[in-house]
Jmol script that loads the backbone (N, CA, C; Angstrom):
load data "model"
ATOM      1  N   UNK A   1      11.580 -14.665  -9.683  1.00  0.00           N
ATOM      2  CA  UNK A   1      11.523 -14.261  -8.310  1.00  0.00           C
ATOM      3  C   UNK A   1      10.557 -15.192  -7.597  1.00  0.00           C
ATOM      4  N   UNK A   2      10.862 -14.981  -6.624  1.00  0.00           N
ATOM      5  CA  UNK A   2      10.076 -16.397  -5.459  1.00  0.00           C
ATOM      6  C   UNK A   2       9.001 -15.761  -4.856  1.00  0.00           C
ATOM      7  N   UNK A   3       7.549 -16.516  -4.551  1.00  0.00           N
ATOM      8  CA  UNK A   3       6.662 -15.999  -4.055  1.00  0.00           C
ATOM      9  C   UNK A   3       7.619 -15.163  -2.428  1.00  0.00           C
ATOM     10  N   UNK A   4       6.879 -13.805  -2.330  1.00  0.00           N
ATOM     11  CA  UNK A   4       7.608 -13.225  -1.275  1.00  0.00           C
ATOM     12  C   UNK A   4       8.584 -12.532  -1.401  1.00  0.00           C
ATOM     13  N   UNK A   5       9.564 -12.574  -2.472  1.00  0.00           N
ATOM     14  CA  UNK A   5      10.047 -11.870  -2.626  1.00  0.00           C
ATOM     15  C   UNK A   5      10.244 -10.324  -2.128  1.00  0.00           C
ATOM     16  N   UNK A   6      11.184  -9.599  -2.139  1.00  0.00           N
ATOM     17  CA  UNK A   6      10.953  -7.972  -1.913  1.00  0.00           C
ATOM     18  C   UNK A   6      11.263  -7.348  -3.217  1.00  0.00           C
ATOM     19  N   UNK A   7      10.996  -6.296  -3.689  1.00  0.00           N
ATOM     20  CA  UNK A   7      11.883  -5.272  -4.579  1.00  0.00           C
ATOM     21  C   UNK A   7      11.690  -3.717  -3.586  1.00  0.00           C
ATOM     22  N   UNK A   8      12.638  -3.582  -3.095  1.00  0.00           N
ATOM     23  CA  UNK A   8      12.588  -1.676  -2.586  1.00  0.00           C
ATOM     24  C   UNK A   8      13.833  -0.737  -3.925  1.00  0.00           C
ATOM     25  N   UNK A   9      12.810  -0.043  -4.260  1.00  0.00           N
ATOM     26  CA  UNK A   9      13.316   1.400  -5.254  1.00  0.00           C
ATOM     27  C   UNK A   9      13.374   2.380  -3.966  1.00  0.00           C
ATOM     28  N   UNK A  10      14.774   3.190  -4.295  1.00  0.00           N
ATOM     29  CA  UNK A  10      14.761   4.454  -3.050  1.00  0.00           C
ATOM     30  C   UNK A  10      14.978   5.671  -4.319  1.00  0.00           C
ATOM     31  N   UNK A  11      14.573   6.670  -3.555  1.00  0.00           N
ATOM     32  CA  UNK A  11      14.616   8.135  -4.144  1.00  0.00           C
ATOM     33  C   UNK A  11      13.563   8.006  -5.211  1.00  0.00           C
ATOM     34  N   UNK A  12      12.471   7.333  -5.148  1.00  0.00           N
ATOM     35  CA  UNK A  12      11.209   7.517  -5.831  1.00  0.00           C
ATOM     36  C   UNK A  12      10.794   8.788  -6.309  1.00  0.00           C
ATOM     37  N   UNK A  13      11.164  10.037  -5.184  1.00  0.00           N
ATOM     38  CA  UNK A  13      10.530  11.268  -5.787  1.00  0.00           C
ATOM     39  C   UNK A  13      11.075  12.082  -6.096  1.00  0.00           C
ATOM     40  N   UNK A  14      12.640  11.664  -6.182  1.00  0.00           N
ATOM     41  CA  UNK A  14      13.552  12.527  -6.701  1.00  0.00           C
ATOM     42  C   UNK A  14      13.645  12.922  -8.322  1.00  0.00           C
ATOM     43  N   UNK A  15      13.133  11.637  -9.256  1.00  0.00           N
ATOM     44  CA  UNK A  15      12.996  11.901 -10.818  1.00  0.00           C
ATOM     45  C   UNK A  15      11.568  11.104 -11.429  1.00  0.00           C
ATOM     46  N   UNK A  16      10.739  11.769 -10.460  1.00  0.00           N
ATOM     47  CA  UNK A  16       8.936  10.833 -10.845  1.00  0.00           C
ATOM     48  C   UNK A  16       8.981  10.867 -12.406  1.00  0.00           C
ATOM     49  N   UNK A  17       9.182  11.806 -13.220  1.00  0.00           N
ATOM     50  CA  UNK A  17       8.760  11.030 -14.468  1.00  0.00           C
ATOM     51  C   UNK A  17       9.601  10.595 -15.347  1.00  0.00           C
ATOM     52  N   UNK A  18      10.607   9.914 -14.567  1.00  0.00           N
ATOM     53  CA  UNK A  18      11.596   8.831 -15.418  1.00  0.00           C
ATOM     54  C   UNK A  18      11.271   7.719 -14.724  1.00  0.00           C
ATOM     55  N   UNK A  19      10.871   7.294 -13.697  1.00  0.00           N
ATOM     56  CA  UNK A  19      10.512   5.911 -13.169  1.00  0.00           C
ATOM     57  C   UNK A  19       8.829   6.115 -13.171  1.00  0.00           C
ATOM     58  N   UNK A  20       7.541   6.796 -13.844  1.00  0.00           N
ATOM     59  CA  UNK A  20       6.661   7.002 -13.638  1.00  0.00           C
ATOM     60  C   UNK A  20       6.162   5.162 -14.311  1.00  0.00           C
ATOM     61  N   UNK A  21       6.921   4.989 -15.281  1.00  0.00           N
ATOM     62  CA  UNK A  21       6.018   3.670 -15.681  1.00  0.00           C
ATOM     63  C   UNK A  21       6.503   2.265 -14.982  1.00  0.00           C
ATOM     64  N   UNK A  22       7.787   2.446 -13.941  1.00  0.00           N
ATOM     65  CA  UNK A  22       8.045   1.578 -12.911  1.00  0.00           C
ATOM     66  C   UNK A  22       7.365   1.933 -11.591  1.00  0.00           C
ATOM     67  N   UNK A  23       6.964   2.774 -11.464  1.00  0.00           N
ATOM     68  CA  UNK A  23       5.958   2.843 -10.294  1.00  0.00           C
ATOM     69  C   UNK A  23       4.362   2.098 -10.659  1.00  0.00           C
ATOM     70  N   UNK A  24       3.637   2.714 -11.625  1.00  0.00           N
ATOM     71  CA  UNK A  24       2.618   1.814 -12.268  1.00  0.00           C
ATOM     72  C   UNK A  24       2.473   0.867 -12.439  1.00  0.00           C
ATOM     73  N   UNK A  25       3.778  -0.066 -13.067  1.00  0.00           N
ATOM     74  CA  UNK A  25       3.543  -1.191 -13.267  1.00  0.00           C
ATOM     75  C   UNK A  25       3.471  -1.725 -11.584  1.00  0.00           C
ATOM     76  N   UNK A  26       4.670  -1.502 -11.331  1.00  0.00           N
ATOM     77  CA  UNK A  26       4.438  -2.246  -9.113  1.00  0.00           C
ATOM     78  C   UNK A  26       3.643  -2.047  -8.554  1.00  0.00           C
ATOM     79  N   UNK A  27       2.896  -0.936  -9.012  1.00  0.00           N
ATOM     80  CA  UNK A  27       1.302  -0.472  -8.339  1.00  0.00           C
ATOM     81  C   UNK A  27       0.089  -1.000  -8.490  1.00  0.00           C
ATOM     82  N   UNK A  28       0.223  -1.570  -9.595  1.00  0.00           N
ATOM     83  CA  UNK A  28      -1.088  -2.139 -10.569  1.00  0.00           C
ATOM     84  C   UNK A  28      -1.512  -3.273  -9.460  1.00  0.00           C
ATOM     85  N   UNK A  29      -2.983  -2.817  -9.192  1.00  0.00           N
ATOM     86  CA  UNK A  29      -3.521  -3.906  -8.481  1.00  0.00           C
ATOM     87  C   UNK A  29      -3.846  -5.335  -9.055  1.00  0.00           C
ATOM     88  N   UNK A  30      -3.789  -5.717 -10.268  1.00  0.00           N
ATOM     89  CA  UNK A  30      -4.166  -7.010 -10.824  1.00  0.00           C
ATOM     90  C   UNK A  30      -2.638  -7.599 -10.819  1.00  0.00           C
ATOM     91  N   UNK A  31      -1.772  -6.890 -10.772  1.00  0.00           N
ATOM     92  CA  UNK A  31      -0.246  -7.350 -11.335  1.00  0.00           C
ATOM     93  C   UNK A  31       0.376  -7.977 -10.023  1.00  0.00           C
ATOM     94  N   UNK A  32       1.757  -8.696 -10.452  1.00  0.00           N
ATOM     95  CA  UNK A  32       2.100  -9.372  -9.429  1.00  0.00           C
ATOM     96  C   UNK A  32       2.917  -8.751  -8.134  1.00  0.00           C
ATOM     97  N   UNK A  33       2.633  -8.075  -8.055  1.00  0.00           N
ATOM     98  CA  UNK A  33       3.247  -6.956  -6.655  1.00  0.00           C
ATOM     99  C   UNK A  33       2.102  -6.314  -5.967  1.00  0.00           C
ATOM    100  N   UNK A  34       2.045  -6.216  -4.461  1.00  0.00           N
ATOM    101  CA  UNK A  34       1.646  -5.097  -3.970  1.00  0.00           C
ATOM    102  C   UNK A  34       3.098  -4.324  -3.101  1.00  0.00           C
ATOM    103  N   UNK A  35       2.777  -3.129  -3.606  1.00  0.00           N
ATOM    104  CA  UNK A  35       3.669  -2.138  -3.156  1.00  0.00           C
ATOM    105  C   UNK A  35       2.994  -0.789  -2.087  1.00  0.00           C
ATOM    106  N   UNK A  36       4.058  -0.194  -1.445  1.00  0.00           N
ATOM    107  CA  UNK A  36       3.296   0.993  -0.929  1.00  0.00           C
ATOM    108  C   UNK A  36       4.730   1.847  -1.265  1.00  0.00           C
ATOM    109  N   UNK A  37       4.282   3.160  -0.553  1.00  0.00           N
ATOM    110  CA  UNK A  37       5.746   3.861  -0.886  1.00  0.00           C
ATOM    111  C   UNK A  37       5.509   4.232   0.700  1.00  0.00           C
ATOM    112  N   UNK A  38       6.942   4.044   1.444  1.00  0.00           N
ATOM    113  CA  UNK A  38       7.439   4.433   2.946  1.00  0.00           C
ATOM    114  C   UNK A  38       7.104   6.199   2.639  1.00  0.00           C
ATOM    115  N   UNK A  39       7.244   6.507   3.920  1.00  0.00           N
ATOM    116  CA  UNK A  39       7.118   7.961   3.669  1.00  0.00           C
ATOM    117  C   UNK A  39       8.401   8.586   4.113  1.00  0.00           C
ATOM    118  N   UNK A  40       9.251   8.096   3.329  1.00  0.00           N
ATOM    119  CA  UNK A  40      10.909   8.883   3.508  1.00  0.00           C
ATOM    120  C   UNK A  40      10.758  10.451   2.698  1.00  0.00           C
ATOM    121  N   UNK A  41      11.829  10.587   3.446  1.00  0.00           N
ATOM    122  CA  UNK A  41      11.962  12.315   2.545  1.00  0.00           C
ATOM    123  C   UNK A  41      12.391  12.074   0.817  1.00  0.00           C
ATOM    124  N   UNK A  42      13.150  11.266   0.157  1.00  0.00           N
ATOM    125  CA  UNK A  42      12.728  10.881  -1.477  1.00  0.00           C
ATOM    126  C   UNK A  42      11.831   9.949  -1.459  1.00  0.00           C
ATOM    127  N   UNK A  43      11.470   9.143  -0.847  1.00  0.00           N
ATOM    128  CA  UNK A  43      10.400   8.393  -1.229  1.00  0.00           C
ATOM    129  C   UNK A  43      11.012   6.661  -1.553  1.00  0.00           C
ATOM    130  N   UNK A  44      10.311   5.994  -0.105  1.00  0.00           N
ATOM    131  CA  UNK A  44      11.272   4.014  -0.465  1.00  0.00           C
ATOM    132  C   UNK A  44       9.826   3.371  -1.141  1.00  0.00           C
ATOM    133  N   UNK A  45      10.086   2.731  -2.177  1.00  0.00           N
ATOM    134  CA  UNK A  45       9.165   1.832  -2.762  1.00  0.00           C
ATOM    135  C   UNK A  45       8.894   0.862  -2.147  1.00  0.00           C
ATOM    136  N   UNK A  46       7.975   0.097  -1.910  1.00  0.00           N
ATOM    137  CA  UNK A  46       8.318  -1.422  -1.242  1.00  0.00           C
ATOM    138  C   UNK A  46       7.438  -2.195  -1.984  1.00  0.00           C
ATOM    139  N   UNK A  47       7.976  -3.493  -2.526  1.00  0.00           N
ATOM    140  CA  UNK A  47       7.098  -4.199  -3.279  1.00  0.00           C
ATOM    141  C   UNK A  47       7.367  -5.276  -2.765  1.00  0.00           C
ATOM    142  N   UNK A  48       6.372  -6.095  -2.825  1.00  0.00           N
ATOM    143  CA  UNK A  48       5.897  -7.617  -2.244  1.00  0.00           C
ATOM    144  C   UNK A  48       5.768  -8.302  -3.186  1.00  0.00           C
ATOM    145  N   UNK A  49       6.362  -9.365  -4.180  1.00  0.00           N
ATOM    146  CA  UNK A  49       5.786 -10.415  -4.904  1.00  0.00           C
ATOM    147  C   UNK A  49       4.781 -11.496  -4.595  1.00  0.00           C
ATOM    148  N   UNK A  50       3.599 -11.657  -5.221  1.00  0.00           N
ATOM    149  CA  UNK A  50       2.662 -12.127  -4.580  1.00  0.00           C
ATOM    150  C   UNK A  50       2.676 -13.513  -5.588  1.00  0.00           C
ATOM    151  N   UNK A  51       3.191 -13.645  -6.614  1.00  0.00           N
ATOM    152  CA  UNK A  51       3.473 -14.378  -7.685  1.00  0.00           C
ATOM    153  C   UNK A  51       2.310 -14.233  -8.651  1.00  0.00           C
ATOM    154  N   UNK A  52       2.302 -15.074 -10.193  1.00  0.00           N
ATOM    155  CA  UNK A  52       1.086 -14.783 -11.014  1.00  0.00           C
ATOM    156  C   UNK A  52      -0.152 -15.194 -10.546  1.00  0.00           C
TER     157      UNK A  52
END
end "model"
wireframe off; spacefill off
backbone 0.3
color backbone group
């Protein structure tokens, strides 16, 4: 993936602990994403590739 990149996950809060360790990893502040989650009614992921 190219610096800049996007990744958006939708329905985030529809099955939290089957994607609980794909949210973590996109969350992880040392790792190569910053993400937030939109405040939709399931919940839009938004991740930013920032590269390594």
């Amino acid at each position: 993936m190219r610096t800049g990149g996007l990744v958006l996950a939708d329905n985030i809060h529809t099955f939290p602990a089957e994607i609980q360790e794909y949210v973590d990893y996109m969350g992880n502040a040392d790792g190569p994403f910053h993400s937030v989650t939109l405040p939709f009614e399931s919940g839009l992921h938004y991740s930013l590739y920032r590269g390594n």
